[in-house]
C-alpha positions as CSV (number, residue, x, y, z in Angstrom):
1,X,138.5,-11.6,315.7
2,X,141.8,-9.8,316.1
3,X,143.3,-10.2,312.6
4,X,146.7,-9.1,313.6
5,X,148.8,-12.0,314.2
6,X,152.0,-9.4,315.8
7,X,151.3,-8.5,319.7
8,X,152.9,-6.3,322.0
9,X,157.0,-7.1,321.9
10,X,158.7,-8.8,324.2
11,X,161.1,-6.6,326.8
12,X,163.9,-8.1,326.3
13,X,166.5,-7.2,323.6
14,X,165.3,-9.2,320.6
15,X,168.1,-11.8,319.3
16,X,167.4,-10.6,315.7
17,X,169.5,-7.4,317.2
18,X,172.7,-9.5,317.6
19,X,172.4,-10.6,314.3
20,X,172.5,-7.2,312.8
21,X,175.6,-6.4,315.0
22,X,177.3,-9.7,313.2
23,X,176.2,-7.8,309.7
24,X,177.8,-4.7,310.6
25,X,181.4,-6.2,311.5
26,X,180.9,-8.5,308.2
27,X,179.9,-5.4,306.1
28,X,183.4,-3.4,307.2
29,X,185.4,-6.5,306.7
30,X,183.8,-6.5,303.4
31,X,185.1,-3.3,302.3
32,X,189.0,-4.2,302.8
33,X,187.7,-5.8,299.3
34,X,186.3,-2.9,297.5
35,X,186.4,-1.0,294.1
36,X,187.1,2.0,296.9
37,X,189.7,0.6,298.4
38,X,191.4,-1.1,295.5
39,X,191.1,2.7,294.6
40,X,193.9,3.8,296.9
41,X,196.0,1.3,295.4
42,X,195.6,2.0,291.7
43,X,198.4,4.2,291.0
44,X,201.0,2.3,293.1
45,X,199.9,-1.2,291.8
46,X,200.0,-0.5,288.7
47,X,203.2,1.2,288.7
48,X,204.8,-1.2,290.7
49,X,203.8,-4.1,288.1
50,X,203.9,-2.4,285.1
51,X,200.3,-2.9,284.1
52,X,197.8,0.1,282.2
53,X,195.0,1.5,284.6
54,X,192.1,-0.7,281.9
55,X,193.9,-3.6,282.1
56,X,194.5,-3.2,285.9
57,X,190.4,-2.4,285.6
58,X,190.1,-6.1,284.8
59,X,190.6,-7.4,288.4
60,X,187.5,-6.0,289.2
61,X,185.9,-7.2,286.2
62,X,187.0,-10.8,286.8
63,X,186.3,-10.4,290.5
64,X,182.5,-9.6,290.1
65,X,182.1,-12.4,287.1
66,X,183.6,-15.2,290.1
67,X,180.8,-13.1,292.5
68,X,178.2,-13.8,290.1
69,X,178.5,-17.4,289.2
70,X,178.8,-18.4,292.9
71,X,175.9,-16.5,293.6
72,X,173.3,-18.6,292.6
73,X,175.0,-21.7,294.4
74,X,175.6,-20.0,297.9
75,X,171.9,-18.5,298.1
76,X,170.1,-22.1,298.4
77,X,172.5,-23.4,300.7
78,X,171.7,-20.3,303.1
79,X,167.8,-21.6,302.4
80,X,168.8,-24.7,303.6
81,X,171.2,-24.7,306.3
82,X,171.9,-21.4,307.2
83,X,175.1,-19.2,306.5
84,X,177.2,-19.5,310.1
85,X,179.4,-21.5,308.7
86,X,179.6,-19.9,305.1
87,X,180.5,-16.4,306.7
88,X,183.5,-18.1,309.1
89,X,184.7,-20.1,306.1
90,X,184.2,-16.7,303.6
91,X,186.4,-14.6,307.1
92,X,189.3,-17.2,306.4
93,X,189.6,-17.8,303.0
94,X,189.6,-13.6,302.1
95,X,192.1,-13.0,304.4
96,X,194.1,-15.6,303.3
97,X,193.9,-13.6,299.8
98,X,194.7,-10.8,301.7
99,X,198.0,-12.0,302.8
100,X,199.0,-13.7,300.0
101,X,198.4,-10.6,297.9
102,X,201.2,-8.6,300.2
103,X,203.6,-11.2,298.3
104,X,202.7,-10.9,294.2
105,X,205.7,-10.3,292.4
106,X,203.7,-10.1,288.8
107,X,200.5,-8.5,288.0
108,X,198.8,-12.4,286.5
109,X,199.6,-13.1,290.3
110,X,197.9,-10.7,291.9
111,X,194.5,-10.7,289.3
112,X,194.1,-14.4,290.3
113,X,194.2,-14.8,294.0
114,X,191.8,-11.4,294.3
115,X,189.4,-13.6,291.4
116,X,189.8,-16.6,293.5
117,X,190.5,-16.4,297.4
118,X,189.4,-12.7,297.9
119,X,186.3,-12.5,296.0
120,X,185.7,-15.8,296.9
121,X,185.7,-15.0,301.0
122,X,183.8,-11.8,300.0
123,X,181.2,-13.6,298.6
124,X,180.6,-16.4,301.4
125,X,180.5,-13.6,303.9
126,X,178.5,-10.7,301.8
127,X,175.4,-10.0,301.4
128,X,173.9,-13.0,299.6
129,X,174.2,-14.5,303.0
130,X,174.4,-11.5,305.9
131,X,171.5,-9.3,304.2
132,X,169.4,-12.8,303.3
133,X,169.5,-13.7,307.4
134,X,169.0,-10.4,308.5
135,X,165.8,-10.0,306.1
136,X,164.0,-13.2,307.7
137,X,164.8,-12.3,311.0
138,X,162.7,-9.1,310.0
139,X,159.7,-8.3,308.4
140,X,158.0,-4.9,310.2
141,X,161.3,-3.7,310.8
142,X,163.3,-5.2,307.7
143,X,164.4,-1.5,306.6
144,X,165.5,-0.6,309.5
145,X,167.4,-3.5,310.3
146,X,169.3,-3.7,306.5
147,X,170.0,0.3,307.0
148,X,171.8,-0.5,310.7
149,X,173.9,-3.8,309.5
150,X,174.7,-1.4,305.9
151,X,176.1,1.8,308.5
152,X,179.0,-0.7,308.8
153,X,180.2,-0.1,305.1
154,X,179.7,3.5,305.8
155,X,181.3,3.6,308.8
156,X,184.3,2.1,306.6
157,X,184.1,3.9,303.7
158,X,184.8,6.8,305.4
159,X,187.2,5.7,307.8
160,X,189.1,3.3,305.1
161,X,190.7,6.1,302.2
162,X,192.5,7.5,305.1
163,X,193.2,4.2,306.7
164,X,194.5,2.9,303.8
165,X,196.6,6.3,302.2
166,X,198.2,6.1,306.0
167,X,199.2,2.6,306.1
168,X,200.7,2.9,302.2
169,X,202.3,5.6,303.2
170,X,203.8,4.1,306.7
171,X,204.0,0.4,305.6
172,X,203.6,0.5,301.7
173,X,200.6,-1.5,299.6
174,X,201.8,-4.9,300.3
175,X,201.6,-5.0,304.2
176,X,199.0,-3.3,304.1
177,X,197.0,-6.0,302.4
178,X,198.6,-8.1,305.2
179,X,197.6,-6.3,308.1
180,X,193.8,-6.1,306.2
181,X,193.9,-10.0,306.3
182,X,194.8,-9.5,310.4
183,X,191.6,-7.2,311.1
184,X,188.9,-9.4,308.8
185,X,189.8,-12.3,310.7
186,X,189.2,-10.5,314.0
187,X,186.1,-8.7,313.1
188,X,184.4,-11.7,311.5
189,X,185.1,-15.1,313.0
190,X,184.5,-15.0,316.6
191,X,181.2,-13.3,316.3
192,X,179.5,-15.1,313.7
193,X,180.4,-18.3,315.5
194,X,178.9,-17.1,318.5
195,X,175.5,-15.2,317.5
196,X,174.5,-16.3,313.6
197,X,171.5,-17.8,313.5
198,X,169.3,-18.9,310.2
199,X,166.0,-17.3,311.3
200,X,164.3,-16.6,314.5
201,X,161.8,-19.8,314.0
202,X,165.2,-21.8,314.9
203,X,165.0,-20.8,318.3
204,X,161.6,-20.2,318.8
205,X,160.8,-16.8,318.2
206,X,159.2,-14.7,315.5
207,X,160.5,-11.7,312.9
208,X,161.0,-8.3,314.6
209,X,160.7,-10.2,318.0
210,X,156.9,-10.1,318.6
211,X,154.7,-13.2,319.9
212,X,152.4,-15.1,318.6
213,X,148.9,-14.5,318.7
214,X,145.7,-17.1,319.2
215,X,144.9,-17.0,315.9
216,X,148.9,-17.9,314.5
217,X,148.7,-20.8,317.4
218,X,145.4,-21.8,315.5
219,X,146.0,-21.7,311.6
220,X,142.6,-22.7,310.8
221,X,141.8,-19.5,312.4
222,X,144.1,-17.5,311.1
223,X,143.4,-14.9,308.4
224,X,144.8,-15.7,304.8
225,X,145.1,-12.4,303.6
226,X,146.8,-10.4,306.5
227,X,149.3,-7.8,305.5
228,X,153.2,-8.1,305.8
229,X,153.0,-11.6,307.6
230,X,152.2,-13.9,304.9
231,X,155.4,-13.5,302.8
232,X,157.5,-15.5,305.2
233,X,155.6,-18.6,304.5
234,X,155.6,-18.4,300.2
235,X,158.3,-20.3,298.5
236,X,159.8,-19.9,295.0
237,X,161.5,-22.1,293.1
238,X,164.1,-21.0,290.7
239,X,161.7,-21.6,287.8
240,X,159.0,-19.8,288.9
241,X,160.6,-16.6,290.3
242,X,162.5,-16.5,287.1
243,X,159.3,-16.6,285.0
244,X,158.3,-13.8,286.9
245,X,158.3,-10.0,285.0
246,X,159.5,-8.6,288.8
247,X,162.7,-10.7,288.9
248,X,164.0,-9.4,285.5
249,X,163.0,-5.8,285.7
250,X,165.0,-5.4,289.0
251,X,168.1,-7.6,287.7
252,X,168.1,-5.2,284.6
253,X,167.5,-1.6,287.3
254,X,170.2,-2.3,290.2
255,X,172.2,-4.0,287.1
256,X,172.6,-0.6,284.8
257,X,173.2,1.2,287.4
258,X,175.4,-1.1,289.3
259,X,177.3,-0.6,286.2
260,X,178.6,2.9,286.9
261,X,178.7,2.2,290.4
262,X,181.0,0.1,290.6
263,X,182.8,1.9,287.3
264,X,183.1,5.3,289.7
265,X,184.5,3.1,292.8
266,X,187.5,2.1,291.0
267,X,188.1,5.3,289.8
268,X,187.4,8.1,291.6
269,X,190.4,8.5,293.4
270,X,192.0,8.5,290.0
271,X,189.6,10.6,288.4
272,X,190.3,13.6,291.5
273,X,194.3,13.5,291.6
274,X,193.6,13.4,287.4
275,X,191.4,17.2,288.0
276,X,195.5,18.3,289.8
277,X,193.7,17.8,293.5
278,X,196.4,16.1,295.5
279,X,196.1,12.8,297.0
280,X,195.1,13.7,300.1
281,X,192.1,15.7,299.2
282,X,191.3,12.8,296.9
283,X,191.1,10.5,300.3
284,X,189.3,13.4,301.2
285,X,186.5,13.2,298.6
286,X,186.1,9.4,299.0
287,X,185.5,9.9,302.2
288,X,182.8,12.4,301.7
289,X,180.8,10.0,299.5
290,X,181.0,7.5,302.3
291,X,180.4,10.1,305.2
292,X,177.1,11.2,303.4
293,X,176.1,7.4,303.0
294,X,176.5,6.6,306.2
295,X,174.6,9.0,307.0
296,X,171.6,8.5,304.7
297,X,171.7,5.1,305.3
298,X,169.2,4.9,308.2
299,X,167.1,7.7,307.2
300,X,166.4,5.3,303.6
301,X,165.7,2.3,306.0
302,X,162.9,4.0,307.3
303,X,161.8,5.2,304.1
304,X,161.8,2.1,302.8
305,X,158.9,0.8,305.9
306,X,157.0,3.9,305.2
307,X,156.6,4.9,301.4
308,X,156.1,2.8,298.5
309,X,159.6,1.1,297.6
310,X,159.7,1.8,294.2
311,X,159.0,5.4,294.3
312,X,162.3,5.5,297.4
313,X,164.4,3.8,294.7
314,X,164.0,5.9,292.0
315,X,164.5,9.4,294.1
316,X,167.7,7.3,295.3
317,X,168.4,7.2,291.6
318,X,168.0,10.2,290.6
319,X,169.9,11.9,293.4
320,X,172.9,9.8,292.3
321,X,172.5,11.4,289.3
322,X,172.1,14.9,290.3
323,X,175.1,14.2,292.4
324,X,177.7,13.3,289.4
325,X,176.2,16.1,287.6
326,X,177.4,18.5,289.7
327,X,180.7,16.8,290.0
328,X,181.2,17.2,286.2
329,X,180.2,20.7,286.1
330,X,183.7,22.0,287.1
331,X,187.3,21.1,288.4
332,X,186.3,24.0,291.4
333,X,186.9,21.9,294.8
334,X,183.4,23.2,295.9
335,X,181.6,22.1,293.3
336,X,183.6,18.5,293.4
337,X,182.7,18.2,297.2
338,X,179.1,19.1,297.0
339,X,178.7,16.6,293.7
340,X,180.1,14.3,295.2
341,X,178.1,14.9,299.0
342,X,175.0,14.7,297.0
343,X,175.8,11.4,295.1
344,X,176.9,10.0,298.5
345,X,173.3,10.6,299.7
346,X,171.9,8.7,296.8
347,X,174.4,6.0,297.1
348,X,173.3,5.1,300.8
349,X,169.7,4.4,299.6
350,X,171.2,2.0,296.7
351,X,172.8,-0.6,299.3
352,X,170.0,-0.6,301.6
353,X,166.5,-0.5,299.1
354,X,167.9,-3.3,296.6
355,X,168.2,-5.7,299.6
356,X,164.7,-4.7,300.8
357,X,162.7,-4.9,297.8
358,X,163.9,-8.1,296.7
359,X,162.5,-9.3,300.3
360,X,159.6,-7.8,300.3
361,X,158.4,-9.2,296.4
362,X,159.6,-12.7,297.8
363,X,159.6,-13.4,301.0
364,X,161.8,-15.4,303.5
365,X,161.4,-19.1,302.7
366,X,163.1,-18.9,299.5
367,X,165.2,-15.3,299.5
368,X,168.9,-16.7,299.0
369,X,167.5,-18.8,296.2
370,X,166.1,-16.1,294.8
371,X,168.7,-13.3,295.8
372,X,171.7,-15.5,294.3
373,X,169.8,-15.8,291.0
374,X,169.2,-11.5,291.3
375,X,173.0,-11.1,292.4
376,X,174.1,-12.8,289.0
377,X,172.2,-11.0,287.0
378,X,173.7,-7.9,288.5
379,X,176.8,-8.8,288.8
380,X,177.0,-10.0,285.6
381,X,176.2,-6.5,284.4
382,X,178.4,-4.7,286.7
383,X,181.4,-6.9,285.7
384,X,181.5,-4.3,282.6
385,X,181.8,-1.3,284.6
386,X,185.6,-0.6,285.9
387,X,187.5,-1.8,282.2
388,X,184.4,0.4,281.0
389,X,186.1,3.7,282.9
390,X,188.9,2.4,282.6
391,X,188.9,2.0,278.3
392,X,187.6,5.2,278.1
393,X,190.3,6.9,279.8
394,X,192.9,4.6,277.7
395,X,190.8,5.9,275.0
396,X,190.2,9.7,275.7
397,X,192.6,10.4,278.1
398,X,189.6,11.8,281.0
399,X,186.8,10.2,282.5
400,X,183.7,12.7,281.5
401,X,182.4,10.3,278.6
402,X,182.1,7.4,280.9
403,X,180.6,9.6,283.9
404,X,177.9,10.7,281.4
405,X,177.0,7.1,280.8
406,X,176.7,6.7,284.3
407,X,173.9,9.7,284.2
408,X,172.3,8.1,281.5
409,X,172.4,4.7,283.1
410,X,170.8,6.1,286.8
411,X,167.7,7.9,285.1
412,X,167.1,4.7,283.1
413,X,167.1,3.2,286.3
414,X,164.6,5.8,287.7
415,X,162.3,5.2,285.2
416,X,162.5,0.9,284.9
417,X,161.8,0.7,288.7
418,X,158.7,2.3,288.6
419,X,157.4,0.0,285.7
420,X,157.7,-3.3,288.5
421,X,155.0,-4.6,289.1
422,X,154.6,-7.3,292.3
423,X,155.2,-11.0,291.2
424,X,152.3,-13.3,292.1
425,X,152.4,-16.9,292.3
426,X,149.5,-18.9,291.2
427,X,146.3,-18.8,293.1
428,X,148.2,-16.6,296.1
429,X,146.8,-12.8,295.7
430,X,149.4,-9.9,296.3
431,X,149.0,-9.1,300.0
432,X,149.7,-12.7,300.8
433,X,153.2,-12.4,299.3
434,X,153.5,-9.6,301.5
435,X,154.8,-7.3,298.8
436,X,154.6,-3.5,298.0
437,X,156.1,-0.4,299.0
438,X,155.9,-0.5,302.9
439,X,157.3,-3.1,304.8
440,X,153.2,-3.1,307.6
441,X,151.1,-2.6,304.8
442,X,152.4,-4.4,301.4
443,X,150.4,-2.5,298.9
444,X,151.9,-1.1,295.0
């Protein structure tokens, strides 16, 4: 009996495909909200209202801490009626933050509408819901698929520095904001009215786009233990994935090292111009850290269907490291670019393998539950990160110390993801969660 439930594909362009697209115009909308592209705006902002770079650093502290406690309540409403209607909703109410933020007179003004409206949007149309779709529309080709919808933030990271350094310079910061509330409302609204979808089961069709076989048409003669299928059908409640060893080792992993992350976003720009670089060449180096993650980011999808995910995200960690390393060594331009090149590279694995490995230890069914409850966690972690830099430099009047950290924090994170083991659920064995390091064959 033919074991393997997956047949030939259909011809035709699988409808999965169209979600993907959808996840790529969400994902560069999403970066109009960015630590990166707040960057650009540091020195003016703060300037203009009159506020210290650490205190300014607290936007982005207060805007992940919103993130995180509506994380865990958007994730089971995607489980239960999809996220079509949470991305338009997310499109509208970000870029009504956008706008109003090109009219703050006082610095209180602008921290709460980007902790309210922006982050807000960004989190109704982010990747609790776009990356939570996209994974149960795929289960074969799940990296891939999370690499191609994450090229969109690439594509933007290293298109927006420039964008953004042009349009202050043309238009000044606040129409620019304006003008970023114009383009999210075009790239998001129409298009995730028109193709979002909750899973491919809704119209009829299974992950990756490949029939069903005899033996899925008959589940009594259906194999309980085949590889990579299984997961789609295991649920978790809240309780039980939290009493699970898995859910907290990879909170605490992408959390430490989302800490420094998101720390380095806010900053760099600041921490080049601060080395005597001018601003251009600042834009410059931004957009060298998003050039090399775009384009890393597919080559790590397929990485992530072929090798043992664990073993991907800790080379992705320790090439971030590597990366900032090299950047410290020296103000030299060369040695800036290639630091910063090589963290890039590392950085383009991070966005795709945390969204992957959290799918692959558990499943479809109950992924936004369980994602929301990951993305707090995280978040909650990563809220520390920008008034961290930004302290420091208050403090020591440079950035090294808090780079350093960062170092520290990635080769923790090297070593903790290799200590996770798969979660299993009572009396359901490991390869019918469908979990392990490739995507066919779920084995650790």
């Amino acid at each position: 009996m033919d074991l393997n439930i997956y047949s030939k594909p259909r011809s035709r362009i699988f409808y999965g495909w169209w979600i993907v697209a959808v996840g790529v115009l969400t994902q560069i909308a999403g970066v109009f909200s960015l630590s990166s592209t707040l960057s650009i705006f540091l020195k003016p902002v703060t300037e203009d209202l009159g506020v210290s770079r650490g205190a300014f650093s607290l936007v982005r502290t207060g805007e992940i801490i919103v993130s995180a406690a509506m994380a865990p309540l958007v994730g089971p409403i995607v489980d239960r009626r999809g996220g079509r209607k949470l991305i338009v909703a997310g499109a509208v109410i970000a870029a009504a933050g956008y706008f109003l933020l090109s009219r703050v007179q006082e610095f209180w003004q602008f921290f709460l509408i980007r902790c309210t409206l922006v982050v807000a949007g960004d989190t109704l149309m982010g990747s609790v819901v776009v990356m939570v779709i996209i994974a149960r529309w795929f289960v074969r080709k799940r990296g891939r698929a999370i690499a191609i919808a994450n090229l969109g933030t690439g594509v933007a990271k290293v298109t927006m520095p420039l964008l953004a350094a042009a349009l202050f310079v043309s238009v000044g910061w606040r129409q620019s904001w304006a003008l970023f509330a114009v383009f999210t409302l075009l790239l998001v609204v129409g298009p995730a009215l028109l193709f979002i979808r909750s899973s491919p089961e809704e119209m009829g069709l299974r992950p990756d786009g490949e029939a069903a076989s005899p033996a899925e048409k008959d589940p009594a003669a259906a194999s309980p233990t085949v590889q990579g299928v299984a997961d789609a059908d295991v649920p978790w409640t809240r309780g039980e994935a939290l009493r699970t060893r898995a859910f907290w080792l990879l909170g605490i992993t992408f959390g430490i090292a989302n800490i420094g992350i998101a720390g380095l976003n806010l900053h760099i720009f600041s921490f080049v111009t601060d080395l005597g670089h001018p601003a251009l060449t600042a834009a410059t180096v931004m957009s060298t850290v998003a050039l090399t993650q775009l384009a890393s980011t597919l080559l790590w999808g397929l990485v992530a269907e072929r090798m043992d995910i664990r073993k991907a995200a800790m080379a992705q960690f320790l090439i971030q490291a590597v990366g900032i390393i090299v950047a410290l060594t020296s103000a030299r331009l060369d040695l800036l670019y290639t630091g910063f090149f090589v963290y890039g590279i590392g950085l383009g694995g991070s966005f795709v393998l945390r969204e992957v490995v959290w799918a692959n230890f558990f499943g479809r069914i109950s992924l936004g539950t369980v994602r929301g409850m990951g993305v707090f966690l995280t978040n909650v972690m990563a809220a520390c990160g920008a008034p961290f830099f930004g302290f420091l430099f208050d403090l020591t009047g440079g950035y090294t110390l808090s780079f350093t950290v960062f170092v520290g924090a990635l080769l923790a994170s090297a070593f903790l993801i290799m200590n996770v083991q798969a979660p299993k659920k009572a009396g359901i064995g490991h390869q019918e969660l469908g979990i392990g390091g490739k995507t066919g064959s779920r084995d650790i």
